[in-house]
C-alpha positions in Angstrom: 15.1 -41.0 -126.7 12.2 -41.5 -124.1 11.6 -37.8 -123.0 11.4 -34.9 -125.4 12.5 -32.3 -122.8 14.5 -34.1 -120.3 15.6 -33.3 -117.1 16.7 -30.0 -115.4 20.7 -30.5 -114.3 21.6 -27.4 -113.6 22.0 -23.3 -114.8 24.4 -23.4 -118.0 27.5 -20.8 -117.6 28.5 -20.7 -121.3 26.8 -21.4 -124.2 29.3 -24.3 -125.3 27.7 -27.9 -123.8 30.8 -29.3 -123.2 32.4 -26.4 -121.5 29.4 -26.4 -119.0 29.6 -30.2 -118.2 33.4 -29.7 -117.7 33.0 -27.3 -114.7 30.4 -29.1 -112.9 31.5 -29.9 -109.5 30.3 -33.3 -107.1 28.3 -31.4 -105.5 26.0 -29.8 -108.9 25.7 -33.7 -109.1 24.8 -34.6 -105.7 21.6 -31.1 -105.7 20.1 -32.5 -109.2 19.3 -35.8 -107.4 18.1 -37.9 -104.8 21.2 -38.8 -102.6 20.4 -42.6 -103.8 20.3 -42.3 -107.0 23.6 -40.6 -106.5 24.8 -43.7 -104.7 23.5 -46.1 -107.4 24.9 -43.8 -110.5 28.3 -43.6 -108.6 28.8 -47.0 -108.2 27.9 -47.8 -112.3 30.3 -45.1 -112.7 32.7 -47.5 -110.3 31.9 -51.1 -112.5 32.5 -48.9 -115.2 29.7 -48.9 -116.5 30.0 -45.2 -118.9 30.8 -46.0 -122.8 30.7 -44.1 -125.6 31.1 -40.4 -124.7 30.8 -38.3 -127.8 30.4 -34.9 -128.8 28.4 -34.0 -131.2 29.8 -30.4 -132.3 27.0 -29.7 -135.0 24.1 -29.4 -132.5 25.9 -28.8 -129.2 24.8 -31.8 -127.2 26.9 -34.6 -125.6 25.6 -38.0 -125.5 26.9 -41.2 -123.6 25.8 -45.1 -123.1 25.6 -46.2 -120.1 25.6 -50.5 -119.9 23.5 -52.6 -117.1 21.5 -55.3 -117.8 20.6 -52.9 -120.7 21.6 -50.3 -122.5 20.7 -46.6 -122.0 21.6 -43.8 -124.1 22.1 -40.1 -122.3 21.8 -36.8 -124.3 23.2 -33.9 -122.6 21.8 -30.4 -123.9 21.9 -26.6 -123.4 18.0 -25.3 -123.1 17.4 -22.0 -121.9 20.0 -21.1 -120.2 20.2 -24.9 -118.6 21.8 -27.9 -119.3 19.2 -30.6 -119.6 19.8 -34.5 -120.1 17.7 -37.2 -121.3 17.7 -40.7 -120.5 15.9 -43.4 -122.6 15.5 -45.4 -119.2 11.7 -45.7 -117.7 12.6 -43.9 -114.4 11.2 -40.1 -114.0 13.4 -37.7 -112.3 17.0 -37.4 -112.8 18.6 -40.8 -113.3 21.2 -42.9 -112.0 22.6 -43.5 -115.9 22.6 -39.9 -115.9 24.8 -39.7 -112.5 26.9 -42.0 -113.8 27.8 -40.1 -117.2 28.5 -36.8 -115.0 30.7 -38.5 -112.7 32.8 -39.9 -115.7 32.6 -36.2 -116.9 34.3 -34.8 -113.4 36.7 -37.5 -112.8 37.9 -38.4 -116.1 37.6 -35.2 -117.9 36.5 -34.1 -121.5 39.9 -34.1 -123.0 38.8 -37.8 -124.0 35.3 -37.1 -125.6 35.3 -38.0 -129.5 33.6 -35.5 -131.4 32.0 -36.0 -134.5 29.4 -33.4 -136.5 26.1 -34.6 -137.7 23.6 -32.1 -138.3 20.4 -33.7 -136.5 17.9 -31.8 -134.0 18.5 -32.2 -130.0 15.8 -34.4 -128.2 13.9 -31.8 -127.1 13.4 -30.5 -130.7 13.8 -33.7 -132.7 9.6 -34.9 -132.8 8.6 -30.8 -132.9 8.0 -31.1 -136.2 5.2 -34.1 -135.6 3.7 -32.4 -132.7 2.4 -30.2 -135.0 1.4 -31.7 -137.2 -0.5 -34.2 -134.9 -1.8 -30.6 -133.3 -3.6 -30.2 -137.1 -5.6 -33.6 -137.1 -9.3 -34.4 -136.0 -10.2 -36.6 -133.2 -11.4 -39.2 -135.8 -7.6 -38.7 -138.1 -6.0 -39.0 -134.5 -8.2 -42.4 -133.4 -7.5 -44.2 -136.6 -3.7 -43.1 -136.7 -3.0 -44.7 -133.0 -5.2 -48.0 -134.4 -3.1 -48.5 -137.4 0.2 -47.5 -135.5 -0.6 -48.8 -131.7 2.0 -51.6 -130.1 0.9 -55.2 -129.8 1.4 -54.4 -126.0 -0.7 -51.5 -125.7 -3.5 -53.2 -128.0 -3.2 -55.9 -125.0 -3.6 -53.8 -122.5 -6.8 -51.8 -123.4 -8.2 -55.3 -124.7 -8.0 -56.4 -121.0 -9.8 -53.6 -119.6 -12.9 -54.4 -121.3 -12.1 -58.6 -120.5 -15.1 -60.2 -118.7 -14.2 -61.2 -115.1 -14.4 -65.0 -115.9 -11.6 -64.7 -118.8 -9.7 -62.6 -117.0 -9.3 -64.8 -114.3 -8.4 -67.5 -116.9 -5.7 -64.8 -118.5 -4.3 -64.3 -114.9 -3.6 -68.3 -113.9 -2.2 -69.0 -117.4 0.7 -66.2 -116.7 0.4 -67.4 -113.0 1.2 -71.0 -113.8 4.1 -69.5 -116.5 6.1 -67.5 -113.9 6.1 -70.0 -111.0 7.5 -72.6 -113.4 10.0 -70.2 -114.6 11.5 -70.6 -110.6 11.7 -74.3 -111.3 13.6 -73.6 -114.9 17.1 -74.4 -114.6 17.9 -72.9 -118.0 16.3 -69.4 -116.5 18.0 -69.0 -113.1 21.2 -69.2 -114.7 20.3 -66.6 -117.2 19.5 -63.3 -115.5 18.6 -61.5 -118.4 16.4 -64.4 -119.7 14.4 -64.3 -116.7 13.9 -60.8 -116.4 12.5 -60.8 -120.4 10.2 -64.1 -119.8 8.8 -62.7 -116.7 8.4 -59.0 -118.3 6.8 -61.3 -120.9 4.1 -62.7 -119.1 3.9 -59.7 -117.0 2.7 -57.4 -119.9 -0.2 -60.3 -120.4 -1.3 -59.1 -117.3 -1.7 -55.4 -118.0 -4.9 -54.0 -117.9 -6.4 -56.4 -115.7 -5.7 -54.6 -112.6 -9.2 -53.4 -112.0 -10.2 -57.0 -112.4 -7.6 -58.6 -110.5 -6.0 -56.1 -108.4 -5.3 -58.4 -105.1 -4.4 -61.5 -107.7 -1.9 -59.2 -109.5 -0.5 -57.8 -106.1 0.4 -61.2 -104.7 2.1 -62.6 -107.6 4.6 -58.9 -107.8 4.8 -60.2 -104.2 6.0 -63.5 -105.2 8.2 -62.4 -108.0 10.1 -60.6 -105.0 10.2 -63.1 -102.4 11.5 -66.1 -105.2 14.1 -63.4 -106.8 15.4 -63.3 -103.4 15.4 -66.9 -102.7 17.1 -67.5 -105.7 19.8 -64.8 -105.0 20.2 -66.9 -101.4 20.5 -70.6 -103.2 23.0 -69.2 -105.7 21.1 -68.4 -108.7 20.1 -65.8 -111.2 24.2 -64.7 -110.6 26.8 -65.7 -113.3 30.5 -64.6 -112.4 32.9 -66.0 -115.5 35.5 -64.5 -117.5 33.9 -61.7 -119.1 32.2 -60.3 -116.1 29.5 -61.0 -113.7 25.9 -60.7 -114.4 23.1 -60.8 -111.9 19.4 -60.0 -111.7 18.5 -56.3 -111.8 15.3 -55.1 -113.8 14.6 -51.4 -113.8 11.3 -52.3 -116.0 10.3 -54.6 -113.2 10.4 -52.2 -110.9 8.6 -49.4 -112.8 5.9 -52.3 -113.4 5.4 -52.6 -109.4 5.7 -48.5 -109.0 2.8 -48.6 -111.7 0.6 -51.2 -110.1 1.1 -49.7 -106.3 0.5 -45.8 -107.8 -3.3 -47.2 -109.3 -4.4 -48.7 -106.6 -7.3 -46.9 -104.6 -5.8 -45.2 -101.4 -7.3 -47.3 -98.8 -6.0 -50.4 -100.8 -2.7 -48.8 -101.7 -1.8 -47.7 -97.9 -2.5 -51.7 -97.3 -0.6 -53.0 -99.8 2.4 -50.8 -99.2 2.5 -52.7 -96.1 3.2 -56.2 -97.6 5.6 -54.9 -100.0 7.6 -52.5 -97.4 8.0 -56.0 -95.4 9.0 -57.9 -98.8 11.8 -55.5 -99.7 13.1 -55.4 -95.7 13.4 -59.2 -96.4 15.8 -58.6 -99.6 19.7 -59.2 -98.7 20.3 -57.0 -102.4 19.4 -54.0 -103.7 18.0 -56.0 -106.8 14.6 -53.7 -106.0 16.2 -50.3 -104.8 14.6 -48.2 -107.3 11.5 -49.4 -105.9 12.3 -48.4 -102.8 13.5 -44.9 -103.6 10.6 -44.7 -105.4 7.7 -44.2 -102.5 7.1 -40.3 -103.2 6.0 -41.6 -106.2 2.9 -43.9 -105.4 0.7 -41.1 -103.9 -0.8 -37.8 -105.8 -1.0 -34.3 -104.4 -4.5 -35.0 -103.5 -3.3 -38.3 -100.9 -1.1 -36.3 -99.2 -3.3 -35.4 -96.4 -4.5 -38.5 -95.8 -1.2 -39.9 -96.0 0.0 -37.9 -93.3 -3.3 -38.5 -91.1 -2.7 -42.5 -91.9 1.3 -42.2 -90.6 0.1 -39.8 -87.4 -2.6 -42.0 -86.3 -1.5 -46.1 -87.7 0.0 -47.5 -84.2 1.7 -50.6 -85.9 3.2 -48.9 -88.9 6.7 -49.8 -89.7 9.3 -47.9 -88.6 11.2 -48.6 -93.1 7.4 -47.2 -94.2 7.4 -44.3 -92.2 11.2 -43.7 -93.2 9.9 -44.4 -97.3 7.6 -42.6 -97.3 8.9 -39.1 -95.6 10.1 -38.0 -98.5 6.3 -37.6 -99.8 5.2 -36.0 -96.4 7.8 -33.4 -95.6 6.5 -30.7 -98.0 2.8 -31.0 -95.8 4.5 -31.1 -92.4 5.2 -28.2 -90.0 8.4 -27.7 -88.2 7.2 -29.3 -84.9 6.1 -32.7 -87.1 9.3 -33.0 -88.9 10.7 -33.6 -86.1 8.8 -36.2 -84.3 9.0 -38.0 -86.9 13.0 -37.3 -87.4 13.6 -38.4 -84.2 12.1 -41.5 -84.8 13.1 -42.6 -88.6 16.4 -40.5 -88.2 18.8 -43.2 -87.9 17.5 -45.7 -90.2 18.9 -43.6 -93.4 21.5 -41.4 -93.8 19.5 -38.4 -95.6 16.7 -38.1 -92.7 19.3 -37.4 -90.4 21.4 -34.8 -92.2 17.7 -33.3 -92.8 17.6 -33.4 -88.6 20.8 -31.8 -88.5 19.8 -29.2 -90.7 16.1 -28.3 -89.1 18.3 -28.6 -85.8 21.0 -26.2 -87.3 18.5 -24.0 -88.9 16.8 -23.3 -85.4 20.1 -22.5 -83.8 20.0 -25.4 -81.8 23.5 -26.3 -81.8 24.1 -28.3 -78.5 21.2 -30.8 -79.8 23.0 -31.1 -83.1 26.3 -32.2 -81.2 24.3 -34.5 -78.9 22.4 -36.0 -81.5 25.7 -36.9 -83.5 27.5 -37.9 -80.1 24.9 -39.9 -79.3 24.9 -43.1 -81.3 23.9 -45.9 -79.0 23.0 -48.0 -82.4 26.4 -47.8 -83.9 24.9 -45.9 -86.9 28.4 -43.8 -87.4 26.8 -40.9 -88.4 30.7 -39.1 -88.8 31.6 -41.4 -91.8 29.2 -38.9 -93.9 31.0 -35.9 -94.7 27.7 -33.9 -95.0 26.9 -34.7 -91.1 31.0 -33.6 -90.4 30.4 -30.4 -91.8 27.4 -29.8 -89.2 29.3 -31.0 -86.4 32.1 -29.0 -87.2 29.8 -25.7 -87.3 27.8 -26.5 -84.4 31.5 -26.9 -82.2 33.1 -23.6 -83.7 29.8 -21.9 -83.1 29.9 -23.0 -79.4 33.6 -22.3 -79.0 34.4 -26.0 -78.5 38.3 -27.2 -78.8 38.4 -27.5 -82.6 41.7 -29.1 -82.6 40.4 -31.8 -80.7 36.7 -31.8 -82.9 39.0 -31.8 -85.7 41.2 -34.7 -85.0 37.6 -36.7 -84.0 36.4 -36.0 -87.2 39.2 -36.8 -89.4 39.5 -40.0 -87.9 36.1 -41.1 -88.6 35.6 -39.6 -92.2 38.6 -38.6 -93.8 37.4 -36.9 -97.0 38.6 -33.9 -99.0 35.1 -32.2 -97.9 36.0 -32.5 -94.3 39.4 -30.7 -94.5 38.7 -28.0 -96.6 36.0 -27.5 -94.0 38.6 -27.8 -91.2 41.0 -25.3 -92.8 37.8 -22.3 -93.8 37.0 -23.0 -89.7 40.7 -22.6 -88.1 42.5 -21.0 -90.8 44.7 -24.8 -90.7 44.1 -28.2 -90.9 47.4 -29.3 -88.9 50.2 -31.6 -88.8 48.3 -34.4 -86.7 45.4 -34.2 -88.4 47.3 -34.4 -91.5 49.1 -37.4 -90.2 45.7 -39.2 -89.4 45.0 -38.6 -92.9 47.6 -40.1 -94.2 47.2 -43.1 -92.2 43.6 -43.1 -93.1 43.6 -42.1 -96.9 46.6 -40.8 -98.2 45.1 -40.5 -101.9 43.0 -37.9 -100.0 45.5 -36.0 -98.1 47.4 -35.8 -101.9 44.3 -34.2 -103.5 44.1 -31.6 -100.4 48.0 -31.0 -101.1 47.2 -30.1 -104.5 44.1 -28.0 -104.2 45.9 -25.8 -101.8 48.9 -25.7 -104.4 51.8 -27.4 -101.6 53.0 -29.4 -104.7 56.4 -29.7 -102.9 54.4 -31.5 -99.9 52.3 -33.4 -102.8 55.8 -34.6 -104.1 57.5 -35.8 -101.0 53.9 -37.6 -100.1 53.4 -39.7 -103.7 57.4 -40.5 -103.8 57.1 -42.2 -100.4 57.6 -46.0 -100.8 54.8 -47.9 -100.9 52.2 -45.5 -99.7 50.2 -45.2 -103.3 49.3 -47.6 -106.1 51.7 -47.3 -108.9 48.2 -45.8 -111.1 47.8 -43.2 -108.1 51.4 -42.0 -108.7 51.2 -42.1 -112.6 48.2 -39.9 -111.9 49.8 -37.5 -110.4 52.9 -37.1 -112.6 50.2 -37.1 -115.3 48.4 -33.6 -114.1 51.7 -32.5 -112.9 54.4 -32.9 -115.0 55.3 -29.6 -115.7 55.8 -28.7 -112.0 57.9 -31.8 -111.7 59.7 -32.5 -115.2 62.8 -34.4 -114.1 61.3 -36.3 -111.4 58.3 -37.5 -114.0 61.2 -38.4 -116.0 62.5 -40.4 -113.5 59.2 -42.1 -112.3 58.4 -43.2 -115.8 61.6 -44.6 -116.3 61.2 -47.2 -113.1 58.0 -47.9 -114.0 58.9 -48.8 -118.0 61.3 -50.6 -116.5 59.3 -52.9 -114.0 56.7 -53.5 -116.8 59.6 -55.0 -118.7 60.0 -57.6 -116.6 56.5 -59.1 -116.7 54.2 -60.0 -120.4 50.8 -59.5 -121.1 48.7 -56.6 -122.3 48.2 -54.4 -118.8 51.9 -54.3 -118.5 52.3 -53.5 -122.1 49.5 -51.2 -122.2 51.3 -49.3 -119.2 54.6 -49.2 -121.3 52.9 -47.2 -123.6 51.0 -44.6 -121.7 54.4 -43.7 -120.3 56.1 -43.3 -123.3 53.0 -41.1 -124.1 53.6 -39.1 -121.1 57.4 -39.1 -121.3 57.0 -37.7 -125.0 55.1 -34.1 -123.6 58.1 -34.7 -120.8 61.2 -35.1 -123.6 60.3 -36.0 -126.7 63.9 -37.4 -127.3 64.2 -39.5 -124.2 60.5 -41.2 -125.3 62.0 -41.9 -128.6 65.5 -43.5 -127.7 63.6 -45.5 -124.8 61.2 -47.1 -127.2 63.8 -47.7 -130.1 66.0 -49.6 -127.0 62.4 -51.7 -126.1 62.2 -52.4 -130.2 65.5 -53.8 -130.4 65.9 -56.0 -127.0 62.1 -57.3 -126.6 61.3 -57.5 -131.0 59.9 -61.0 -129.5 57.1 -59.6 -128.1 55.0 -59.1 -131.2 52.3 -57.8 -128.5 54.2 -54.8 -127.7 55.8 -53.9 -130.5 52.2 -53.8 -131.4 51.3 -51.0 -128.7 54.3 -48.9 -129.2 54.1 -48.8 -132.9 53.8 -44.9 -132.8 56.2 -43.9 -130.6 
């Protein structure tokens, strides 16, 4: 693994790791991280992305892969009184492999973890034993021990820090050359992943040399971007085939631009942020997102200040590199600057204005919080965020406004489980109408509320409506709640072994046998005389007589 400590997640209630990860809640996800690295780890929890969760029972700690265009390994840990996790990706801070894992872990459970006991030190414990030993050698043991042991990389990159201009300059337009031709290579921009290791490749060439060359080395990242995107427009550096789609997407590319921008002098680094803020507006992908959730991290404590004089006093700054790099400023600004500058960057991301509605909240300003969320001249739709709802909903009870009517508004533009648990703690009720916009809206939504609030006979009579769910949606459901409902489980399995019958292939057979799974906790009996009848009318089917071998 990368770190040796990993990352805080959150305070650990037991002293079991996998009893702690299976209580965390959406939102102990959403407060260990950035709300964009939430939105990146959701959706590789979406592509399904999360392989390989195992338990390992002999040191306490859970660990996962997570597959991109690489593979990442996650180690989940108790440390104390915290669960910790550690990602062998480059990026500092929690995650979005790590996301990704704990989402798997709320929505899918832990009943499916394998476990397996193998007596090895945790991360943070497994190189203790050469820290101290390392802690015992001279300077002169420690010099020789890093020459003999040193990557060729690193052995590059120190080599070019002592390179006269003149061959630097030749190192520089040989990798140059390299990566422009690499745009012309047919062979690469149908091969994502061979274009992100050749121009890694030639890229690590160039470390070292950014004293030497820093405006050179700035232009070609520049150019890397620009052709990236161009490629992306003319169809390239994209495969979509039979065994999934692939596409351009380099976290070590990114952390190689963070890295240049974060060396860079200040006055040269608030000018180059510049060019690059105007490059990523130009990207139609999020190929370079982690760049751009990454802008707290080019300046240290000490550039702060000037930061913040540089954003108060630049005329022509844009309106994205204000909005980038707020996240950096906010700890140095008082109340009255936060919000000049809210009010400006508010709209253009979904975080800076909840953080408006909260200042605005905060100060008991609750008219402004209403107008600021009625007013939306830009069509920025600041009530499909459930967050935002939650203000406007406590800003209109607080000012006595017809919550029936705020209600129905809100449930119509964001119908989420979030927004009517908040609807019923504020009236007492959600009610029928706005019930009924729900279900036009998101039924799977108004079934979870159902269930949370234990109306299981409403929850039935809503997932046995005719074609209202996906047939998964309703297994679902009969699968968390078959003993409230035995007989009609029953009877749902039954129609849906049934329609699988009359269609081949391995999804319909592979749904064949998760019922009979199901219908065996149901009545045992009934599983057994339904799968001998499938043996002796459909022994054809050597596939499926395959899959329901144990039942």
């Amino acid at each position: 693994m990368r770190k040796t400590y990993g990352e805080y997640l959150f305070d650990a209630e037991t002293g079991s790791i996998i009893e702690c990860l299976a209580a965390i809640t959406d939102e102990d996800v959403r407060d260990c991280c950035d709300y964009k690295v939430y939105r990146r780890g959701q959706e590789y929890y979406e592509e399904g992305m999360v392989e390989e969760l195992m338990l390992n029972q002999a040191n306490n700690t859970v660990i996962a892969t997570v597959k991109g265009t690489r593979e990442y390994q996650i180690e989940f840990s108790l440390e104390a009184g915290a669960v910790y996790g550690a990602c062998t990706c480059p990026f500092d801070g929690v995650c979005k492999h790590t996301v990704a894992v704990l989402l798997n872990l709320i929505h899918e459970g832990t009943d499916h973890i394998d476990t397996f006991s193998l007596n090895c030190p945790t991360t943070s414990k497994s190189l203790d034993f050469l820290k101290r030993y390392l802690e015992k050698l001279s300077k002169k043991d420690l010099v020789l021990l890093v020459m003999k042991f040193a990557p060729e990389n690193f052995i590059t990159e120190i080599r070019n820090r002592e390179m006269p201009e003149k061959d630097a300059g030749s190192i520089f337009k040989r990798a140059e050359k390299k990566i422009k031709k690499f745009f012309e290579d047919p062979d690469l921009l149908y091969d994502p992943g061979g274009m992100e290791s050749a121009l890694l490749s030639q890229l690590d060439n160039l470390k070292g040399l950014e004293n030497q060359l820093s405006e050179n080395l700035g232009e070609l990242l520049l150019f890397i971007i620009r052709e990236i995107e161009n490629a992306f427009n003319e169809g390239y550096l994209y495969i979509d085939d039979y065994s999934g789609d692939d596409y351009f997407e380099s976290d070590d590319f990114c952390e190689y631009v963070i890295a240049y921008v974060k060396q860079l002098p200040y006055e040269a680094k608030t000018k180059y942020l510049k060019e690059l803020d105007q490059a990523l507006n130009e990207m139609s992908y999020d190929t370079f997102s982690l760049i751009q959730e990454s802008y707290h991290r080019f300046f240290s404590k000490d550039e702060v200040n000037d930061l913040k004089t540089f954003v108060n006093r630049e005329k022509e700054i844009p309106l994205s590199l204000v909005s980038r790099l707020y996240k950096t400023l906010e700890p140095e600004l008082a109340s009255d600057e936060k919000e000049a500058i809210l009010r400006v960057i508010s709209r253009s991301e979904t975080d800076h204005f909840l953080s408006f509605c909260r200042q605005l909240s905060e100060q008991n300003r609750l008219q402004e919080v209403i107008d600021l969320i009625k007013d939306d001249p830009e069509g920025f739709y600041p009530l499909a965020d459930f967050r935002i709802c939650e203000f406007y909903l406590d800003a209109a009870h607080k000012l006595n406004m017809d919550m029936d009517a705020v209600s129905l508004e809100v449930a119509a533009q964001c119908p989420e489980i979030a927004v009517l648990q908040k609807i019923k703690t504020l009236k007492g009720s959600v009610g029928s109408e706005c019930e009924r916009i729900i279900k036009q809206k998101n039924p799977e939504v108004l079934l979870t509320f159902y269930e949370k609030e234990n109306r299981m006979k409403e929850a039935l009579d809503l997932v046995r409506e005719p074609g209202l769910f996906y047939e998964e949606v309703a297994f679902d459901f009969y699968k968390k709640n078959h003993k409230h409902f035995p007989a009609e489980t029953e009877a749902f399995l039954k129609g849906r072994i049934e329609e699988n019958l009359k269609q081949t292939g391995k999804n319909n057979y592979e749904r064949i046998a998760e019922c009979l799974d199901l219908m065996k906790r149901v009545n045992p009996g009934r599983s057994e005389r339904i799968a001998a009848e499938i043996r002796a009318n459909f022994k054809r089917r050597t596939s499926l007589m395959q899959i329901i071998r144990g039942f």
